[in-house]
N, C-alpha and C positions, 0 to 999 in steps of 0.2 A: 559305320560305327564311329570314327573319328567324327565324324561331323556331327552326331548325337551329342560326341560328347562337349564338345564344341559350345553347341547348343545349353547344354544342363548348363554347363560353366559360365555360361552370359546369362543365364537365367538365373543362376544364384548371387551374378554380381551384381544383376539390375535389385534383386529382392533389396540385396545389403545397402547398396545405394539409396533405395526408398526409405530402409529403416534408417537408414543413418540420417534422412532428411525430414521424416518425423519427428527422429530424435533433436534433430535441432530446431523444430518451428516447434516442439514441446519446453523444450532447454527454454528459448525465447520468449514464451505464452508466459512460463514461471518466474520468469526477471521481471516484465512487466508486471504480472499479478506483484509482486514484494514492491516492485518498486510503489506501486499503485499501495498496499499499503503504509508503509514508511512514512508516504506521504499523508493516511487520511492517519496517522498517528500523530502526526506533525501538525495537524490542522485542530486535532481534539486537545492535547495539549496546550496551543494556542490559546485554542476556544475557551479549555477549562484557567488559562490565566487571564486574561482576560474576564472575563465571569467572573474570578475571584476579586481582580481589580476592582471590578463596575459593583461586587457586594461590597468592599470593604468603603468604597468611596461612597456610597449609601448610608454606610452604618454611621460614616462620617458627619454626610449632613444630615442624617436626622438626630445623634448626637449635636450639634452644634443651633438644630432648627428649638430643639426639645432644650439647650441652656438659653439659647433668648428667649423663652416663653416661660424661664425661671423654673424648669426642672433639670435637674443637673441627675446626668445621666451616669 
């Protein structure tokens, strides 16, 4: 009987052990997912200044292409 229980009791600490070891290769999946976003936030932000740079430096010379051919914009 003692030895059953023995048993139960290593059986419930191996269970706890495994969830406690899902729980942290979950814990970890979820830091990389954020960080993995964070990052692709970091890169559209970029992207979207950038983008606005490259529109507005356009608006520029075609403003400036459009006053040498005498329309002033």
């Amino acid at each position: 009987m003692i030895e059953n229980q023995r048993d139960f009791y290593e059986e419930q600490l191996e269970i706890q052990r495994q969830g406690l070891e899902n729980q942290q290769q979950l814990q970890e999946g979820l830091s990389q997912l954020q960080e993995e976003v964070v990052q692709g936030r970091r890169k559209a932000a970029i992207d979207g200044i950038i983008s606005a740079i490259g529109t507005d430096n356009a608006i520029r010379a075609r403003k400036e292409i459009e006053r040498a051919n005498g329309k002033i914009v």
